[in-house]
N, C-alpha and C positions, 0 to 999 in steps of 0.2 A: 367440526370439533369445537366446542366449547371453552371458550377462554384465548384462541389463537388473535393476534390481532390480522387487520386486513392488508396491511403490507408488511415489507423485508423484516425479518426479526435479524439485530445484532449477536451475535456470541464473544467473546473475551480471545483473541489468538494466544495467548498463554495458556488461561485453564480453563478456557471452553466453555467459562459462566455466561448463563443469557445476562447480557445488558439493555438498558434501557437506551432509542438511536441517540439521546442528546447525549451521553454520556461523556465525561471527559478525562474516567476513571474506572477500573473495573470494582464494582463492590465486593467483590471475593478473594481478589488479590491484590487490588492495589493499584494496578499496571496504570500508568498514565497512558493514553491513546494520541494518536499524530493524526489518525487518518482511518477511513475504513477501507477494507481492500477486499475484490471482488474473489467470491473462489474462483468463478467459472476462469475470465481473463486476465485477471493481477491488476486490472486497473485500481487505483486508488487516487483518493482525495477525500474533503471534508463529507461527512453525514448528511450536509445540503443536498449534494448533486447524488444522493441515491435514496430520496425519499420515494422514489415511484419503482425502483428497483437500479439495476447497474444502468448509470448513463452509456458507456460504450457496445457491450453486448445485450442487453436490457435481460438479465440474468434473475430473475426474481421479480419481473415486472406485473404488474398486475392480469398479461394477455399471457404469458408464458407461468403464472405459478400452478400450483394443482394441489388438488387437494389434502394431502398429506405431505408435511412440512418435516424435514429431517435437518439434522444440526450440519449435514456435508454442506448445503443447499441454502446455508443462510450467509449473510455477511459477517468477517470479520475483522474486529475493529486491530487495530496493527499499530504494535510502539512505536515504529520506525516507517521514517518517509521512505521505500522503496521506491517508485517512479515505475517507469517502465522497465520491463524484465530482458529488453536485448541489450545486447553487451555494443561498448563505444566502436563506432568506426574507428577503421583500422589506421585510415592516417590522423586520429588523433593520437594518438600512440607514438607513431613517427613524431608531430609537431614538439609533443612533451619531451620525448628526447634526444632532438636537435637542440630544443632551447637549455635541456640537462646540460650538454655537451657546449653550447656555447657559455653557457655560466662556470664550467670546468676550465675550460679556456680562458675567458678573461681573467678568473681567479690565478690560474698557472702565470699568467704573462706578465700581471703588477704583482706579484710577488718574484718574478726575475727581475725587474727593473729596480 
């Protein structure tokens, strides 16, 4: 195909315009960008570390692309730092409120005294 370039093509996660990978801006909407994020695995981070395709699953990489290039199958660049997509262990949950409840408490006790 004529005119594709040789690696990951960006698209805009708002309204799906192709961007250019330095981008720090969508030219169609506007959207200011944080990060790019992988379709395949949600990983995300700067435009560096996905110049040769996804660093983690290598999703667009130059040994894994093929010949016909679809907009599911490309990067998109993402307003928001998401991180990883599993949810906090569960005693961090507990920690925050034990410490809730100890902040309740001291509040309750110098306001008795």
């Amino acid at each position: 195909m004529k005119g594709l370039s040789k690696g990951p093509l960006f698209f805009c996660e708002n309204c799906g315009s192709p961007v250019p990978k330095d981008a720090k801006k969508c030219p169609t909407c506007g959207r200011f960008f944080a990060h790019v994020r992988c379709p395949s695995c949600n990983f995300t981070g700067p435009e560096s570390l996905f110049s040769e395709g996804c660093p983690m699953c290598g999703y667009s990489s130059p040994q894994t692309q093929h010949t016909s290039v679809r907009k599911d199958s490309c990067f998109m660049h993402s307003g928001t730092s998401h991180g990883s997509v599993t949810p906090l262990p569960w005693w961090v949950y507990g920690i925050t409120f034990l410490a809730f409840i100890a902040v309740i408490l001291t509040a309750v006790m110098t306001l008795i005294k």
